[in-house]
Backbone as JSON Lines, residues from 0, in Angstrom:
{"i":0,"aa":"X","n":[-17.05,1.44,-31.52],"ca":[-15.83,1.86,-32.06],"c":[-15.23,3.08,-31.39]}
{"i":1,"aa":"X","n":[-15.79,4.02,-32.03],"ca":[-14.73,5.15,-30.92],"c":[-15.32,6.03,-30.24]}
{"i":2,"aa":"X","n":[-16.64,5.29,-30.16],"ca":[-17.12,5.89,-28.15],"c":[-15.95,4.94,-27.43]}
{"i":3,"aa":"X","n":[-15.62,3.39,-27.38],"ca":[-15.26,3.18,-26.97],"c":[-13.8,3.3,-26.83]}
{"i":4,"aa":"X","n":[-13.47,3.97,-28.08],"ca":[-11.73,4.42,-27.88],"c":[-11.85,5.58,-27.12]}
{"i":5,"aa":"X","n":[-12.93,6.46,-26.78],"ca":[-12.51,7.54,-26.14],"c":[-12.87,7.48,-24.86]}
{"i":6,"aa":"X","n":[-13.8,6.6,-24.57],"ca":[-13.77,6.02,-22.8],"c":[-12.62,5.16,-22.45]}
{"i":7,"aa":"X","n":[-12.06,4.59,-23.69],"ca":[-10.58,4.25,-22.89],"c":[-9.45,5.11,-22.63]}
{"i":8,"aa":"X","n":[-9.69,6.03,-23.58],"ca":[-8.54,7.31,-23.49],"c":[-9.03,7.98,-21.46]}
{"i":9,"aa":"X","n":[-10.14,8.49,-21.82],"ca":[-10.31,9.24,-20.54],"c":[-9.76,8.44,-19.49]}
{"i":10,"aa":"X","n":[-10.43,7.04,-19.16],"ca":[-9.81,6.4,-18.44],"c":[-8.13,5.96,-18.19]}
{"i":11,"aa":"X","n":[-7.68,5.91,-19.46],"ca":[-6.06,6.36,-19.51],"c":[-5.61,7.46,-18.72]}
{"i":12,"aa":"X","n":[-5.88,8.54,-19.03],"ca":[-5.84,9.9,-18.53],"c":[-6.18,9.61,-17.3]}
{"i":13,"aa":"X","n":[-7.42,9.12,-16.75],"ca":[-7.38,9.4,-15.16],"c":[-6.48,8.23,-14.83]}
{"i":14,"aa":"X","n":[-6.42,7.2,-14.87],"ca":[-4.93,6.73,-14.18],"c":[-3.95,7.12,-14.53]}
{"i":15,"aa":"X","n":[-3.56,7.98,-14.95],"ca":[-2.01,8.52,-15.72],"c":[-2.36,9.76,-15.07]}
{"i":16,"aa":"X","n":[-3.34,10.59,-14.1],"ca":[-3.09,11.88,-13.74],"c":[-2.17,11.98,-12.97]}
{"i":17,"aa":"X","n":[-1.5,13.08,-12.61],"ca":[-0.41,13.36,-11.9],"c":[0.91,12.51,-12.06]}
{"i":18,"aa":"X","n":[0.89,11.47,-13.28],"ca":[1.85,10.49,-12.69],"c":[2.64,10.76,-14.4]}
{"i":19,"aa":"X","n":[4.24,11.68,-14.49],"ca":[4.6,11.67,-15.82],"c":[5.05,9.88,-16.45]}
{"i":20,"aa":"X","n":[4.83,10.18,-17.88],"ca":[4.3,8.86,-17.85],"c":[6.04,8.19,-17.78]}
{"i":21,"aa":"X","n":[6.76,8.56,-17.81],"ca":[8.55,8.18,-17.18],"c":[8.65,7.65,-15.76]}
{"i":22,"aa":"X","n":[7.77,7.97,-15.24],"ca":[7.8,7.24,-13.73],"c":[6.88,5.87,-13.47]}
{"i":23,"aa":"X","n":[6.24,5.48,-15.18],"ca":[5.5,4.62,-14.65],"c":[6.17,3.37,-15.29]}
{"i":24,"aa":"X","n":[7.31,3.94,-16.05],"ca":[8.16,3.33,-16.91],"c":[9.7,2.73,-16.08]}
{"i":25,"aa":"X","n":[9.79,3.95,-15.22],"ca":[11.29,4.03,-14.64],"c":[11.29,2.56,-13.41]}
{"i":26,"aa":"X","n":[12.4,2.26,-13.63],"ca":[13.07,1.32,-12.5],"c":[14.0,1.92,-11.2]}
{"i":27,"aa":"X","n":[14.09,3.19,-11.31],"ca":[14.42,3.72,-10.46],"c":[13.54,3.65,-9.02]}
{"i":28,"aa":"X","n":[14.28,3.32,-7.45],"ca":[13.16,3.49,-6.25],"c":[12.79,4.34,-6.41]}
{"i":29,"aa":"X","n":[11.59,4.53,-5.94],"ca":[10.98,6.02,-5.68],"c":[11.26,6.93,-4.29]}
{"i":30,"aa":"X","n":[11.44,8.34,-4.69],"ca":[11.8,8.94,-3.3],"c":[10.92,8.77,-2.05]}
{"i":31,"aa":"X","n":[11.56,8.57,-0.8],"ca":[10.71,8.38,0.76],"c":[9.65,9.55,0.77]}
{"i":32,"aa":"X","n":[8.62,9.5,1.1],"ca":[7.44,10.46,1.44],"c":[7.0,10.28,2.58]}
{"i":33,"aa":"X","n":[6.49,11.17,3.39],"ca":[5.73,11.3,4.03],"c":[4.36,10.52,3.49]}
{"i":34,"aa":"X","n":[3.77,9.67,4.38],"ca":[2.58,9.09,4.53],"c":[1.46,10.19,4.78]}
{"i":35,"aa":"X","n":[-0.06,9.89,3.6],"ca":[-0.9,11.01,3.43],"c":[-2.05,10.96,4.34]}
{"i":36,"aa":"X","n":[-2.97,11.3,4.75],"ca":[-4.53,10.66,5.02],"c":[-5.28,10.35,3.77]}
{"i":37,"aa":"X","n":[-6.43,9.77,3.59],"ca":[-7.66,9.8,3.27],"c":[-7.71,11.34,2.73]}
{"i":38,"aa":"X","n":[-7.46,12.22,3.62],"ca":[-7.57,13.75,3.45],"c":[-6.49,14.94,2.92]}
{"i":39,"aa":"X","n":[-5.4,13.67,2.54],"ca":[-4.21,14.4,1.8],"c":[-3.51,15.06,3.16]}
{"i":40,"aa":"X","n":[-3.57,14.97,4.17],"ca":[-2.8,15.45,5.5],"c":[-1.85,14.13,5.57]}
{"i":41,"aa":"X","n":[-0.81,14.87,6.49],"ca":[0.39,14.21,6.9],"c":[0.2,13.11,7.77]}
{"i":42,"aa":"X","n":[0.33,11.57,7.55],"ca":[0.46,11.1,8.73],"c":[1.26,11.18,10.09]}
{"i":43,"aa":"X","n":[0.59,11.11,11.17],"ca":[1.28,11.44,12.52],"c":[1.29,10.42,13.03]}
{"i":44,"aa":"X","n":[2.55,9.68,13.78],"ca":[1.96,8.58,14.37],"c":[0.89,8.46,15.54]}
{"i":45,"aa":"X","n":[0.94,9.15,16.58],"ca":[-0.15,9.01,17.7],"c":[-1.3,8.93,17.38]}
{"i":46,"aa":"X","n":[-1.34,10.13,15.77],"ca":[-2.85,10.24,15.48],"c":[-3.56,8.82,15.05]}
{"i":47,"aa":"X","n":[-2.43,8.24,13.84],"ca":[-2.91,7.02,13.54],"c":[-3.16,5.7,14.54]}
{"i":48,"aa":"X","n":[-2.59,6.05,15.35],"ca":[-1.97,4.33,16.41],"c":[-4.29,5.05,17.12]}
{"i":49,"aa":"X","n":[-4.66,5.94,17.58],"ca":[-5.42,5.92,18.01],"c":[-6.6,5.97,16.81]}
{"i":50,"aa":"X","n":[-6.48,6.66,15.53],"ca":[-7.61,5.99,14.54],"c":[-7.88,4.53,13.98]}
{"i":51,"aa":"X","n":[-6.6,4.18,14.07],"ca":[-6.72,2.66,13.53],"c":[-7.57,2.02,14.53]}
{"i":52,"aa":"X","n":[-7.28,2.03,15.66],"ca":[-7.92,0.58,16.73],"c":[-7.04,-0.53,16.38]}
{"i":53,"aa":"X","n":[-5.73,-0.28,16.34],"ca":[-5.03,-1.49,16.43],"c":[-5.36,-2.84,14.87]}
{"i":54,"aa":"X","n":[-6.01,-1.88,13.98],"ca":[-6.12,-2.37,12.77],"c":[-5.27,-2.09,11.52]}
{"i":55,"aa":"X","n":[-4.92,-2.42,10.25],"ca":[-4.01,-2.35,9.21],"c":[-4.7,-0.7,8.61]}
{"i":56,"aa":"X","n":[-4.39,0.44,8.34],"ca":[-4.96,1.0,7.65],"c":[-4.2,2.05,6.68]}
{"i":57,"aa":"X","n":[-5.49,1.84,5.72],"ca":[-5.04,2.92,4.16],"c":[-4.19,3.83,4.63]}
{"i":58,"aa":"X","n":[-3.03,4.29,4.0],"ca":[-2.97,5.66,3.62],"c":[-1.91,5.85,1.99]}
{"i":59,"aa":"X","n":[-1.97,6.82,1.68],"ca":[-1.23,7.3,0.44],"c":[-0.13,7.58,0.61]}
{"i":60,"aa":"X","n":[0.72,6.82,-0.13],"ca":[2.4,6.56,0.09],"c":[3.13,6.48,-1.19]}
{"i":61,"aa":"X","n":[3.98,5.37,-1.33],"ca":[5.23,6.08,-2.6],"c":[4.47,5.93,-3.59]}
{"i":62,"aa":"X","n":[4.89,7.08,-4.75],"ca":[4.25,6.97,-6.07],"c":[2.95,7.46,-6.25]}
{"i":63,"aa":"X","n":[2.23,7.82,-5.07],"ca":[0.66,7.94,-4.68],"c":[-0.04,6.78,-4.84]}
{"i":64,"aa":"X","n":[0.96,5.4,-4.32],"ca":[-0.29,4.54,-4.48],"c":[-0.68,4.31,-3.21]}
{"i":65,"aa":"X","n":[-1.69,3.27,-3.09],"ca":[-2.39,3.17,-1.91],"c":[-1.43,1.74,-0.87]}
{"i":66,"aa":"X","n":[-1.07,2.07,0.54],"ca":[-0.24,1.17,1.4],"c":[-1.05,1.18,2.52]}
{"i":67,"aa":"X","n":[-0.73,-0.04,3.29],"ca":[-1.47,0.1,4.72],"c":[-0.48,-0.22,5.75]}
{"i":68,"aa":"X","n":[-0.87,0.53,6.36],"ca":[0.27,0.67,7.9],"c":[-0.15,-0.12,8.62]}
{"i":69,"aa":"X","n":[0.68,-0.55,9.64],"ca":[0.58,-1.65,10.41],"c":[0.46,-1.77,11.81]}
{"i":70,"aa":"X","n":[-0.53,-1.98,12.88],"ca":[-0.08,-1.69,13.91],"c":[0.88,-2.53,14.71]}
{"i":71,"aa":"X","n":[1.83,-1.72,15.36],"ca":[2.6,-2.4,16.18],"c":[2.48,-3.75,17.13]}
{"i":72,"aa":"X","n":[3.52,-4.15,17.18],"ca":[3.5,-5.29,18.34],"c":[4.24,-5.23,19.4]}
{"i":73,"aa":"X","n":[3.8,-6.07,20.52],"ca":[4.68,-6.1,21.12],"c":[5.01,-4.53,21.98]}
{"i":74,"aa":"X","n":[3.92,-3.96,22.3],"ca":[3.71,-2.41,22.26],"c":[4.14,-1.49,21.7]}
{"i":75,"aa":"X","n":[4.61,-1.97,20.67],"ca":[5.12,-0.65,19.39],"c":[3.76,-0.03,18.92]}
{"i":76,"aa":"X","n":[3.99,1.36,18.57],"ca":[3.1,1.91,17.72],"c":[2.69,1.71,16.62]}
{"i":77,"aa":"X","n":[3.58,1.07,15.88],"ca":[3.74,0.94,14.44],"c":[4.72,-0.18,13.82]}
{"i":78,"aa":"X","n":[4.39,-0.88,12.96],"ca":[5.3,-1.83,12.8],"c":[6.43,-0.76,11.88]}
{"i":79,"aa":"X","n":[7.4,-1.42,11.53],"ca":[8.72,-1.17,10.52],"c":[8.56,-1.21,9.44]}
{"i":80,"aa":"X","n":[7.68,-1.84,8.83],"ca":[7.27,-1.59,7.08],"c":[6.07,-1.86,6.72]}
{"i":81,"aa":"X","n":[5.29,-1.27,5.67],"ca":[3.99,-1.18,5.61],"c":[3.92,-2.27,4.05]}
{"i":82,"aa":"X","n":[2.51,-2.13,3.93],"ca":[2.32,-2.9,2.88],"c":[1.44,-2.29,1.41]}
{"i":83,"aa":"X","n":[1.9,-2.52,-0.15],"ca":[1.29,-1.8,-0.59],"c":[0.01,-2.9,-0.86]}
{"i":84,"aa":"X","n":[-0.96,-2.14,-1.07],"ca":[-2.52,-2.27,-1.05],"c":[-2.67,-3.28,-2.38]}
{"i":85,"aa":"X","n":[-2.29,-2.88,-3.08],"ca":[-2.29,-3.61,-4.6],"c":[-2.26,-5.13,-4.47]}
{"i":86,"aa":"X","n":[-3.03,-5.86,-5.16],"ca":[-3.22,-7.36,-5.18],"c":[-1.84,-7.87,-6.28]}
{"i":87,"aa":"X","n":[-1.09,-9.01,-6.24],"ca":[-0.81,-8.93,-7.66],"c":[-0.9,-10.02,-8.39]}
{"i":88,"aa":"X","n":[-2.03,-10.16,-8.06],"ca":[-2.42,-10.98,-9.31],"c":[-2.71,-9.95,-10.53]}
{"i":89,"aa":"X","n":[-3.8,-9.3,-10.36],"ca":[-4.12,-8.08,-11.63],"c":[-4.24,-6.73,-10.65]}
{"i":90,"aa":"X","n":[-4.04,-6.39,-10.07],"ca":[-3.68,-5.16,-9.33],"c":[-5.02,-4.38,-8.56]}
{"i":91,"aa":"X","n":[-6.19,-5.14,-8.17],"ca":[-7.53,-4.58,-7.3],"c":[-6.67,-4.39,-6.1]}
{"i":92,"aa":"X","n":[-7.85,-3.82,-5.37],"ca":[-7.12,-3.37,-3.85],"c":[-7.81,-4.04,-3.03]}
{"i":93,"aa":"X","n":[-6.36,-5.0,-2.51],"ca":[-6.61,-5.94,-1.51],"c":[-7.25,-5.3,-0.14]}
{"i":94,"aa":"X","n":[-7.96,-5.64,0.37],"ca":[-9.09,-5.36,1.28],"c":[-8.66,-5.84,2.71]}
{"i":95,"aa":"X","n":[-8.83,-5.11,3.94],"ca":[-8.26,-5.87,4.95],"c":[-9.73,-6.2,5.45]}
{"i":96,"aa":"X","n":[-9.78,-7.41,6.18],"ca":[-10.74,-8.2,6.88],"c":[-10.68,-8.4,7.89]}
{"i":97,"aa":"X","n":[-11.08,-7.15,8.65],"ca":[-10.98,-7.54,10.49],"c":[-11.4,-8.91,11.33]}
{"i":98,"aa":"X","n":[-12.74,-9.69,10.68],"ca":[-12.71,-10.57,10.93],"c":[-12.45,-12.25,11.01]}
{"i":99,"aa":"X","n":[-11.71,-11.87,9.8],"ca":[-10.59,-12.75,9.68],"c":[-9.28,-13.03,9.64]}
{"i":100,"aa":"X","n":[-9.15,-11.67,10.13],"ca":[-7.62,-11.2,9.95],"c":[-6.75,-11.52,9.01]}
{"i":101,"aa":"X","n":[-7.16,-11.12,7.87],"ca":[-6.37,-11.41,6.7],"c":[-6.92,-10.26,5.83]}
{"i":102,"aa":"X","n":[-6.09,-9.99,4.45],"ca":[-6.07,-9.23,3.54],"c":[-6.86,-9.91,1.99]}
{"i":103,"aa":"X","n":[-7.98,-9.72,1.27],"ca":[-8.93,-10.47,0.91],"c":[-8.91,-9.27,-0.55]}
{"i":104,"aa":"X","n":[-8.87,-10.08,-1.37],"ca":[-8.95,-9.54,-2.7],"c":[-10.06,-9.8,-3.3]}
{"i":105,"aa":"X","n":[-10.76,-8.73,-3.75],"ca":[-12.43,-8.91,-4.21],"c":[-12.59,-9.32,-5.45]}
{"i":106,"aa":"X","n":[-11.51,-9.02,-5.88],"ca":[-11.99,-9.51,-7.67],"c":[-11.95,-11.02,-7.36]}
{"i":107,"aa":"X","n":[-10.59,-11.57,-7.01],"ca":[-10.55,-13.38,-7.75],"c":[-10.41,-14.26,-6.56]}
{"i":108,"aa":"X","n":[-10.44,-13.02,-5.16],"ca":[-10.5,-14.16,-4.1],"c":[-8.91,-14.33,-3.44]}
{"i":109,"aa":"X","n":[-8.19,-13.72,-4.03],"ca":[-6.54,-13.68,-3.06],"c":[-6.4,-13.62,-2.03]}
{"i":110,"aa":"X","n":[-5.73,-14.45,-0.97],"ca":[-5.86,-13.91,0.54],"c":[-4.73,-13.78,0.97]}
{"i":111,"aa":"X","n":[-4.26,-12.83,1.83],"ca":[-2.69,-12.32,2.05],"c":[-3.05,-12.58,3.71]}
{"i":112,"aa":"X","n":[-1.67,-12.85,4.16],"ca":[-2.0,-12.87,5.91],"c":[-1.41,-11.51,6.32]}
{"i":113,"aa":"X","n":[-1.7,-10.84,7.63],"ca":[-1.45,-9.95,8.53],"c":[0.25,-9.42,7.91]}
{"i":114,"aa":"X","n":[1.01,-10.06,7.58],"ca":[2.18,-9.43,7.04],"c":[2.08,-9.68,5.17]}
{"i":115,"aa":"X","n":[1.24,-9.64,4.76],"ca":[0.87,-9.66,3.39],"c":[1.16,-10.66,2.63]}
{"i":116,"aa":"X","n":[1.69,-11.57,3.18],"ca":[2.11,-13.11,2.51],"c":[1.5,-13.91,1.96]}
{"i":117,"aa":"X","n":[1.32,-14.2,0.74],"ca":[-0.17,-14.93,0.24],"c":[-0.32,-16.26,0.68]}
{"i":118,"aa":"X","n":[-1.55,-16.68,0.69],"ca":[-1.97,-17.75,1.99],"c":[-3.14,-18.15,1.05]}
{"i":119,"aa":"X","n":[-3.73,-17.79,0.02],"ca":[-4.42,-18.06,-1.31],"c":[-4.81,-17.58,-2.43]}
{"i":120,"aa":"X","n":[-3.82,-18.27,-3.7],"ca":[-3.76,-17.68,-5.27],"c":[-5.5,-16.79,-5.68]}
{"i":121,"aa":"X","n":[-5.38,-16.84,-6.64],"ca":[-4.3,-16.81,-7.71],"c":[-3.15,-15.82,-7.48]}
{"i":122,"aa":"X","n":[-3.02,-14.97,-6.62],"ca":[-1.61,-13.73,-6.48],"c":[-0.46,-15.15,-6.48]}
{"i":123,"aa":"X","n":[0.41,-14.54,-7.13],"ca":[1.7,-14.94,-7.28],"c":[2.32,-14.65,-6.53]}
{"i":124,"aa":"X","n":[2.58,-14.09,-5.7],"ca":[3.8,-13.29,-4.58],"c":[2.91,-12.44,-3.54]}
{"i":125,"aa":"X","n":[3.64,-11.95,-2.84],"ca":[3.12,-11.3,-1.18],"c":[2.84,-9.84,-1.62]}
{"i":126,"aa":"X","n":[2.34,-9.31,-0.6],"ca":[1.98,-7.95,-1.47],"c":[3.18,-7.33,-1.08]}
{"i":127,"aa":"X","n":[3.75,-5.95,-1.77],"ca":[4.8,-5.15,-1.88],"c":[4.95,-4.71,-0.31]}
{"i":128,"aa":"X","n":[6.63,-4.64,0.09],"ca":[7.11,-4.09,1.04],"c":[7.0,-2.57,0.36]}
{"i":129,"aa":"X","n":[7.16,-1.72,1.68],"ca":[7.96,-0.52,2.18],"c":[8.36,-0.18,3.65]}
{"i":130,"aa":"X","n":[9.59,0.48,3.66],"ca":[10.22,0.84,5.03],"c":[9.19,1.83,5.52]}
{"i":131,"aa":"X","n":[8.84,1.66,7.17],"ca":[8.39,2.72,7.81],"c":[9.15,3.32,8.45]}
{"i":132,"aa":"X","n":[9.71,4.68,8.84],"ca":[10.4,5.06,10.0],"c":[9.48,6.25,10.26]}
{"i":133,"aa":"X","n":[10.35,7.15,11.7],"ca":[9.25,8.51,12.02],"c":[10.48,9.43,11.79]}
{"i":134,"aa":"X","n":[9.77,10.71,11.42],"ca":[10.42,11.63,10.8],"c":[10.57,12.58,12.63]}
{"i":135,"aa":"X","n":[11.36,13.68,12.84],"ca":[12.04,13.83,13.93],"c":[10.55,14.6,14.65]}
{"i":136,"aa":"X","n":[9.28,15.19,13.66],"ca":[7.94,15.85,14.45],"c":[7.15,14.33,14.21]}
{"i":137,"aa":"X","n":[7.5,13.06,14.32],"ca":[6.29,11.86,14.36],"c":[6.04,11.93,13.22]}
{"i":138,"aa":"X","n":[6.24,12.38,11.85],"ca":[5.08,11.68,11.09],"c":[5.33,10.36,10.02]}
{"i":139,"aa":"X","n":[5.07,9.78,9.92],"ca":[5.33,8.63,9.29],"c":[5.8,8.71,7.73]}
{"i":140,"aa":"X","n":[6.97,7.74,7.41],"ca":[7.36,8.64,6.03],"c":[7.8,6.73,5.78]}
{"i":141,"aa":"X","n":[8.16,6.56,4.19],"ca":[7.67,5.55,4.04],"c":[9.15,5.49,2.89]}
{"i":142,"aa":"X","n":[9.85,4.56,2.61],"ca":[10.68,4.63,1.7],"c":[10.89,3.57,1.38]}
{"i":143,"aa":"X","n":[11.31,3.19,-0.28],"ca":[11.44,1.81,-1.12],"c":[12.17,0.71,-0.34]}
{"i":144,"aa":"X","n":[11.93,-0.22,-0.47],"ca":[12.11,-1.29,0.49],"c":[12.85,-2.43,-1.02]}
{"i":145,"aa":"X","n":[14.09,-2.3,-0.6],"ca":[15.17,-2.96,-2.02],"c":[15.63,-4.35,-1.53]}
{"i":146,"aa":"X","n":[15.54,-4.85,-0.21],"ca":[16.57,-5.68,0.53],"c":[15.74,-7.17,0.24]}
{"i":147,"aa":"X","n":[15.86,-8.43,0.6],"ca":[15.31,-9.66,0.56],"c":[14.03,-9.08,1.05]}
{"i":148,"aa":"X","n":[13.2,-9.94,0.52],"ca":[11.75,-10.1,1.34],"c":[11.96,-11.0,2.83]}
{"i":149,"aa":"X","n":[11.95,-10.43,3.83],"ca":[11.93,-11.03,4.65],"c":[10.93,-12.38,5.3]}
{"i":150,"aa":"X","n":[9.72,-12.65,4.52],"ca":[8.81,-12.83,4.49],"c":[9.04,-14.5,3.58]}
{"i":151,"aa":"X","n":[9.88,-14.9,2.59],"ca":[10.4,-15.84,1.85],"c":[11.44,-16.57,2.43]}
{"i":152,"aa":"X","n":[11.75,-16.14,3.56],"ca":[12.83,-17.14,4.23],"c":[12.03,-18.46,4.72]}
């Protein structure tokens, strides 16, 4: 009874830290940020294009949730919009799979391809866009992505 109401409270509380609870409510985009590390530092692009290895990787983006950047093609550094991490079927964090090159959801088995497009349920839809651009010192900044899914044509 209410051991277990108060391990759900705490756990409330830690997903609700930092986040007033109006923003988890609001339909408003969220403002462009700068892209974080692992280490709460700024993403840079050079730094990332040489940590990745030409792989999809974490960093902390709008809202503080978790997105993965993309590496470029075509000799770009970086692709144009990143992807958020979130599965959506029930919201685990989709996993990238170097050796299969796809995006692999651990709870129920979802598989998203290289541009996050689901390729096997249960997810209902592709995982979330955001715009990438570089800010005028390189660092990668990330802003709500409102336009068609390009990805559904």
């Amino acid at each position: 009874g209410r051991r277990v109401a108060a391990a759900a409270a705490v756990a409330c509380a830690l997903l609700l830290k930092g986040r007033p609870v109006g923003a988890l409510m609001s339909t408003k985009p969220p403002k462009p940020v700068v892209a974080q590390d692992k280490n709460f530092q700024p993403v840079e692009v050079q730094s990332w294009v040489q940590a990745s290895k030409g792989q999809p990787d974490l960093v902390i983006g709008l809202r503080g949730d978790p997105y993965y950047l993309l590496p470029g093609q075509d000799g770009g550094a970086i692709r144009n919009f990143a992807l958020r991490a979130e599965c959506t079927h029930l919201g685990c964090l989709a996993n990238w799979n170097r050796v299969v090159n796809k995006f692999v959801c651990p709870c129920h088995g979802s598989e998203y391809d290289a541009q996050g497009s689901v390729i096997k349920g249960p997810a209902p839809k592709s995982l979330a866009l955001a715009h990438v651009e570089l800010t005028d010192s390189q660092k990668v900044r990330l802003s709500a992505w409102s336009e068609e899914d390009f990805r559904d044509g």
